[in-house]
C-alpha positions as CSV (number, residue, x, y, z in Angstrom):
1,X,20.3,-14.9,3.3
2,X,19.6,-18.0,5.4
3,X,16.7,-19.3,5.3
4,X,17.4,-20.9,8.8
5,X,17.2,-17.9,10.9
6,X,16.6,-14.3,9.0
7,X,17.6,-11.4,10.6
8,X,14.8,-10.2,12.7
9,X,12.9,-13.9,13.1
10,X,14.1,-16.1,15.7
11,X,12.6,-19.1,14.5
12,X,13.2,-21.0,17.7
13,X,11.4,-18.5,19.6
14,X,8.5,-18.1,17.0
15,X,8.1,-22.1,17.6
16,X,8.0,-22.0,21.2
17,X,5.2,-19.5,20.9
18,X,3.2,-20.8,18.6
19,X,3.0,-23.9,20.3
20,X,2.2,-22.6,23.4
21,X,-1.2,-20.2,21.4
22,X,-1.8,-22.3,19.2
23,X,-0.9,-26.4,19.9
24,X,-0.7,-28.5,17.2
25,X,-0.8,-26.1,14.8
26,X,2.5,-26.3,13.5
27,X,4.0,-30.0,13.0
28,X,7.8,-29.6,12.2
29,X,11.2,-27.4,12.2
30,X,10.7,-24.3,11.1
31,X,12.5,-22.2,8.0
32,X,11.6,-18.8,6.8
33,X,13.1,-16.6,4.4
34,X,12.6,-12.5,4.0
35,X,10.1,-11.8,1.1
36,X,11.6,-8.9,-1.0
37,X,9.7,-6.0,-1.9
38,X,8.4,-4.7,0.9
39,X,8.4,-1.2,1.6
40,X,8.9,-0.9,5.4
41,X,7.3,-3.6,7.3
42,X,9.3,-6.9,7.2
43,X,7.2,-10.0,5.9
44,X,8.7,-13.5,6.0
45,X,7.3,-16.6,4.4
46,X,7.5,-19.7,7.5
47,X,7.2,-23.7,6.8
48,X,6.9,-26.2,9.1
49,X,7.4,-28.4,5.3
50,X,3.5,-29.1,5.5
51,X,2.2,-25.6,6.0
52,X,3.0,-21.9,5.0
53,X,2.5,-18.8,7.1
54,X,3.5,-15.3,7.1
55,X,4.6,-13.5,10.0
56,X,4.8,-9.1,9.8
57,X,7.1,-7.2,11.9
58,X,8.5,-4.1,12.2
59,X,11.4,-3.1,10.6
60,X,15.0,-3.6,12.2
61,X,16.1,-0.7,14.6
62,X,14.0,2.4,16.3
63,X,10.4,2.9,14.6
64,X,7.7,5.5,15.7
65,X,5.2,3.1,17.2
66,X,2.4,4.6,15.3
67,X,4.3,4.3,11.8
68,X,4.4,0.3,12.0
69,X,1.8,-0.7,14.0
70,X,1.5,-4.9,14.5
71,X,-2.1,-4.6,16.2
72,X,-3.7,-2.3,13.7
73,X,-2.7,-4.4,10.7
74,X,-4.1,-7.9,12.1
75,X,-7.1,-6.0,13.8
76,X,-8.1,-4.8,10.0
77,X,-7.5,-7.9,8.1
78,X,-9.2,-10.0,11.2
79,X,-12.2,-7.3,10.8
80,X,-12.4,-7.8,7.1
81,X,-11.7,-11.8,6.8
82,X,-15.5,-12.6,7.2
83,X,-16.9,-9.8,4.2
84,X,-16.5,-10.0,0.5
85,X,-13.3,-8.3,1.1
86,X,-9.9,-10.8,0.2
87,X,-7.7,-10.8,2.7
88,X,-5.4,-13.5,4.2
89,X,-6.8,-15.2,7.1
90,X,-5.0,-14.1,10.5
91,X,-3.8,-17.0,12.3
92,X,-2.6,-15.0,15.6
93,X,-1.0,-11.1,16.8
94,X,1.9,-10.8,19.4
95,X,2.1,-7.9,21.4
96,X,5.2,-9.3,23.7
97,X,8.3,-8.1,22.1
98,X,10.4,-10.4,24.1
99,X,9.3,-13.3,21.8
100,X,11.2,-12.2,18.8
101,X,12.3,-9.0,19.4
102,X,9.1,-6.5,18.2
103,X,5.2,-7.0,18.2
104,X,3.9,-9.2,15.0
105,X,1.4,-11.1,13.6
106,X,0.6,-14.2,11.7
107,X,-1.4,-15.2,9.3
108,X,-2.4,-17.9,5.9
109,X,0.2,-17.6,3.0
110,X,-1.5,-17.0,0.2
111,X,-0.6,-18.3,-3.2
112,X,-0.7,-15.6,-6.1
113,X,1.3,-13.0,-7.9
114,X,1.6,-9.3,-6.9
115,X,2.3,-7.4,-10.2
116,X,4.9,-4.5,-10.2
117,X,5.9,-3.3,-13.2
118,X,4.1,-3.5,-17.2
119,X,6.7,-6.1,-18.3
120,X,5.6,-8.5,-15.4
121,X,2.2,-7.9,-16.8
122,X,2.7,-8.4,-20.1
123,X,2.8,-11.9,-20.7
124,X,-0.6,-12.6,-19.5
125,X,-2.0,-10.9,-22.6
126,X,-4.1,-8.1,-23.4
127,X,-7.7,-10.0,-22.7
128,X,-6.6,-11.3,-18.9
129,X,-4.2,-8.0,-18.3
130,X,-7.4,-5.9,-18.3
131,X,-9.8,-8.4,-16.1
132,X,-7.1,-8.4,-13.7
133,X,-7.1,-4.6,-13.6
134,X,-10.7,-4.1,-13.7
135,X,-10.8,-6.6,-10.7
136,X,-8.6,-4.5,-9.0
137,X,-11.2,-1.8,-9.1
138,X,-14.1,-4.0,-8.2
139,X,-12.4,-5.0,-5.4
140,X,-11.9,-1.4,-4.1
141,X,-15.4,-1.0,-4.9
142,X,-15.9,-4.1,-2.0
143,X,-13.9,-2.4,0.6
144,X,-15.3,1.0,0.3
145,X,-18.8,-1.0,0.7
146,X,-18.1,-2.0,4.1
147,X,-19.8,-0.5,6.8
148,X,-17.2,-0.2,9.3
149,X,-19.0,-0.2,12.4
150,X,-20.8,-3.7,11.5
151,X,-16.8,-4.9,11.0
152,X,-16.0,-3.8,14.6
153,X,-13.8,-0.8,13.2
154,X,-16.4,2.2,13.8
155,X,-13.7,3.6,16.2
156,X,-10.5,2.5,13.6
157,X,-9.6,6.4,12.6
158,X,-11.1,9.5,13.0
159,X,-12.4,10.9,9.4
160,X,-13.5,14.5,9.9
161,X,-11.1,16.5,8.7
162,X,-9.3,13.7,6.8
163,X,-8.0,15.5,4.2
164,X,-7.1,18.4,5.9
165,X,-5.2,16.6,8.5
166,X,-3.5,14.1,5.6
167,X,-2.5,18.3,3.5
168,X,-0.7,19.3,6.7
169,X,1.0,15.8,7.3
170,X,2.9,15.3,4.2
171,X,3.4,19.3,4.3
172,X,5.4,18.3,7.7
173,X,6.7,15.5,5.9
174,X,7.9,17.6,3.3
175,X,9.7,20.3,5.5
176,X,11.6,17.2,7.5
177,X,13.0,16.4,4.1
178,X,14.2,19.5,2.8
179,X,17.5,19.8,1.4
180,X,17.4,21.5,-1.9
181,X,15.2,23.6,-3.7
182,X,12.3,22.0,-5.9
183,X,10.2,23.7,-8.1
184,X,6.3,24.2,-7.6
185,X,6.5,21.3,-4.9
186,X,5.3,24.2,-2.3
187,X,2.9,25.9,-5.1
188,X,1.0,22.0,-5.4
189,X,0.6,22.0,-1.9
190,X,-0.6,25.0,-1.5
191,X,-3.1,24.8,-4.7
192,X,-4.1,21.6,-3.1
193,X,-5.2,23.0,0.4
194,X,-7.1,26.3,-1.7
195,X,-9.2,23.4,-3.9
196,X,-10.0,20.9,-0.7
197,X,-13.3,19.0,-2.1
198,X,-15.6,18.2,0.5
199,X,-15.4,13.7,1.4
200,X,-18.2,11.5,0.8
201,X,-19.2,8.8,3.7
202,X,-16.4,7.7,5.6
203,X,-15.1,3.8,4.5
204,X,-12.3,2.2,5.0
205,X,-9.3,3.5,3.2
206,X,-6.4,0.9,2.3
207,X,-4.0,3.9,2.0
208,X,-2.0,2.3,-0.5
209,X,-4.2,0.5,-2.8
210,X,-2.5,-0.8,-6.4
211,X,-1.8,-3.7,-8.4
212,X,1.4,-5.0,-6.5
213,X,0.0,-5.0,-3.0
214,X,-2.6,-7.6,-4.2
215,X,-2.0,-11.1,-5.0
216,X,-3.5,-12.5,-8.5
217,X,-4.3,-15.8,-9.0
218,X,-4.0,-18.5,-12.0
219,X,-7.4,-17.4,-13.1
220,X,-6.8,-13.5,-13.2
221,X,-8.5,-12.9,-9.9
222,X,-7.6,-11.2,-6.8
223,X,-6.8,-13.4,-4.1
224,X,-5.7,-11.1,-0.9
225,X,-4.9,-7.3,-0.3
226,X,-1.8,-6.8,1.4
227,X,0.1,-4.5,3.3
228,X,-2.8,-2.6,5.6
229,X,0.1,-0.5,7.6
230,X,-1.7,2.9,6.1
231,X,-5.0,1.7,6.4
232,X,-7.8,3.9,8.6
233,X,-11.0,5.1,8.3
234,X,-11.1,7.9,5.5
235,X,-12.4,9.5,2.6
236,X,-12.8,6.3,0.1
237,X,-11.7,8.6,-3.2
238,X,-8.0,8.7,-1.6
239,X,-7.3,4.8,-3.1
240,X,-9.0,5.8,-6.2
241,X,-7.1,8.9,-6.5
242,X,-3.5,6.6,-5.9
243,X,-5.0,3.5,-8.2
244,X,-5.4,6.5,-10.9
245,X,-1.9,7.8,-10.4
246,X,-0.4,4.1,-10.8
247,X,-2.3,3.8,-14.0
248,X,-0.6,6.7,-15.5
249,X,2.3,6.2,-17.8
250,X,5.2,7.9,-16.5
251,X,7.4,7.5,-19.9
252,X,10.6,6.9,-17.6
253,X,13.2,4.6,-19.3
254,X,14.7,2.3,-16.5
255,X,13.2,4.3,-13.7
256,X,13.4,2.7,-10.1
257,X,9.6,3.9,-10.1
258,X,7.2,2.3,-12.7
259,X,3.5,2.3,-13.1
260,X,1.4,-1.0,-15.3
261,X,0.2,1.7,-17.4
262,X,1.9,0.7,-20.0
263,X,0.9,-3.4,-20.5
264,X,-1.3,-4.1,-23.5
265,X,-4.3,-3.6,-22.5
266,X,-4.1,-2.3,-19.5
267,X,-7.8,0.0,-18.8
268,X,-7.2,3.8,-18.8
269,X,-7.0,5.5,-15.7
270,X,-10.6,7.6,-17.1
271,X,-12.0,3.9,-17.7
272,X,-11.0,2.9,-14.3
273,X,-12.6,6.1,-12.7
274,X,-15.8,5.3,-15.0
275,X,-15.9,1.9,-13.7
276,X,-15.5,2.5,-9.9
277,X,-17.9,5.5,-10.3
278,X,-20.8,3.2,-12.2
279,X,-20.1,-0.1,-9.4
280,X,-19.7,2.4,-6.2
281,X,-22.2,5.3,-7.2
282,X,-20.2,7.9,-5.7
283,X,-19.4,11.2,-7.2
284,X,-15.6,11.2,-8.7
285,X,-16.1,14.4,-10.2
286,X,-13.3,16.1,-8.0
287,X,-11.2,12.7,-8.8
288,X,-8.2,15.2,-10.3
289,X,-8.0,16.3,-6.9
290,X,-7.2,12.9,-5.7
291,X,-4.9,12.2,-8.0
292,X,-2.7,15.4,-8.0
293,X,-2.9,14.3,-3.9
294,X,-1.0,11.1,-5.2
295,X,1.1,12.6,-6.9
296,X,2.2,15.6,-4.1
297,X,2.2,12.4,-1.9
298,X,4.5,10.5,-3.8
299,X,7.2,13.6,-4.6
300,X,6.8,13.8,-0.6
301,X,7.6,10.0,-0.3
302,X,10.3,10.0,-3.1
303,X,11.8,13.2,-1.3
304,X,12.5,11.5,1.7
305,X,14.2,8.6,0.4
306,X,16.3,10.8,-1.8
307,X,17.0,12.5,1.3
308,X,18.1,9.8,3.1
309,X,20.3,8.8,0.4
310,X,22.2,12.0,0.4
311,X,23.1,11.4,3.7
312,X,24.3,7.8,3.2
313,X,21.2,6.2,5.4
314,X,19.9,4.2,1.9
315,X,21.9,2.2,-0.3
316,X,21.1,-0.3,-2.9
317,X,20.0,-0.3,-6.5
318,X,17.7,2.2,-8.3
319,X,18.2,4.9,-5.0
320,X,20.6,7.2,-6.8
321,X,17.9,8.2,-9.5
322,X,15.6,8.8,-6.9
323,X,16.2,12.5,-6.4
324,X,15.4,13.0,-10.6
325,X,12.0,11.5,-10.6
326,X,10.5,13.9,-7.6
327,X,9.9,16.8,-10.1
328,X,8.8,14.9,-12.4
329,X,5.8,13.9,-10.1
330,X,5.6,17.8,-9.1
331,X,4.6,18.6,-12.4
332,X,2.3,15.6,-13.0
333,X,0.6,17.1,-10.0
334,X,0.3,20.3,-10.9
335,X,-0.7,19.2,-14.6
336,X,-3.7,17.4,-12.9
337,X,-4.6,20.7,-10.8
338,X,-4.7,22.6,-14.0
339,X,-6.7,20.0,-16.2
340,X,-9.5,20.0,-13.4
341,X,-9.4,23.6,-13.4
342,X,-9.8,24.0,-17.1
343,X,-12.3,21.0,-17.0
């Protein structure tokens, strides 16, 4: 891929706004290559040979304007840049598509290392593995402790009725994807909406909190959370509930889906709960709720993509096992439902 002029960045165009927000702030010819790994959002790292950015934008083609929304993203990292809460610094947002095409946003590359998978992890060792994962907690444990009105984002979603409303969208979610049958997927949803816990105080909610959409540093802590396109105001146990399903092992050889679970020594997900209930003082007792939510969630997610695939929309690596793993996530899901209702 050229790192002159990616598809969806017209560099020439970036430069000519930027100087015209934001004079003097960048001091040569501009590259940029596409950073891999992203789920839906594009994110492109920009030089001027001095300085790094990164600029966010849509993806390429038609996108519902709520799905991938610019103005949200930079207004909650902007919000959060001044608390304890590690986020990049936002350099400027772009609402005028005509500049490169779509809305976007720039803002401070940040140096570090977002974790994917337990073999990236291993090397770092047992001792720094687990600080790493603990600080992921603590961090969490941050965010949710931010009041969001004193942030300017008392009006960023609207959280009665947030888990009701989040039930019934990935239930629609669900039906839009439907091509085959798949066992208990409707009986988790429906055990899920009969077992509805009642929220704590509202916080905000990443939506998709867990090791790889943070960036570690050299010494083990984090430096920046990433990817804020889910974010809102919500019931705080949500992340926990997703950070707990990530930390499970899913014992799936080669699987285009992997968890950390399995690095050496990597925290339990019950030590993780333990340690986010003991730093945030909020009751996780209905945390199995959470985390069979994850899991119904992610079949929902994985669904989708298998969907798509079927009808020739997705290709690359990984996305013809796609389709095998959703059941296997329906059944962690119901094996969490059952555990809390035996517990």
């Amino acid at each position: 891929m050229s790192s002159d002029q990616p598809p969806g960045l017209d560099l020439d165009q970036l430069r000519g706004h930027l100087d015209r927000e934001r004079p003097g702030l960048v001091g040569g010819p501009l590259t940029a290559r596409l950073i891999e790994g992203g789920r839906s959002n594009l994110t492109y790292s920009v030089t001027d040979g001095t300085t790094r950015w990164v600029v966010r934008r849509p993806p390429l083609g038609h996108v519902l304007a709520t799905a991938h929304d610019m103005k949200r993203e930079h207004r909650v990292i902007s919000a959060l840049h001044p608390t304890d809460v590690p986020v990049p610094t936002p350099v400027l947002l772009c609402e005028d598509d005509s500049v490169i095409g779509a809305p976007f946003y720039v803002m401070e590359f940040v140096d570090g290392t977002p974790y994917r998978t337990a073999d990236e992890l291993a090397p770092l060792g047992a001792e720094r593995t687990r600080a790493a994962v603990n600080g992921l907690v603590d961090t969490l444990v941050d965010l949710h402790s931010v009041d969001p009105a004193a942030v300017g984002l008392g009006d960023f979603g609207r959280p009665d009725g947030f888990l009701d409303r989040q039930l019934r969208r990935w239930g629609k979610q669900l039906d839009a994807s439907r091509n085959r049958d798949l066992a208990g997927i409707d009986e988790l949803h429906a055990a899920l909406g009969r077992k509805l816990p009642v929220s704590p105080a509202a916080t905000v909610v990443h939506g998709d909190y867990r090791l790889d959409n943070v960036l570690i540093g050299p010494d083990d802590k984090i430096k920046a959370i990433l990817d804020w396109e889910m974010s809102t105001l919500g019931d705080p146990l949500t992340d926990l509930g997703l950070l707990v399903m990530y930390s499970t092992r899913l014992e799936l050889p080669n699987s285009p889906i992997s968890t950390t679970a399995g690095a050496p020594g990597h925290p339990a997900a019950a030590e993780l709960v333990e340690r986010y209930a003991a730093r945030s003082g909020r009751d996780v007792s209905a945390v199995d709720w959470y985390t069979a939510f994850a899991w119904f969630k992610l079949a929902v997610i994985l669904e989708g993509i298998h969907y798509r695939y079927t009808l020739g929309q997705t290709v690359g690596a990984g996305f013809d096992r796609i389709g095998e793993l959703v059941p296997v996530f329906i059944e962690h899901g119901l094996t969490t439902l059952q555990e809390r209702k035996e517990g």
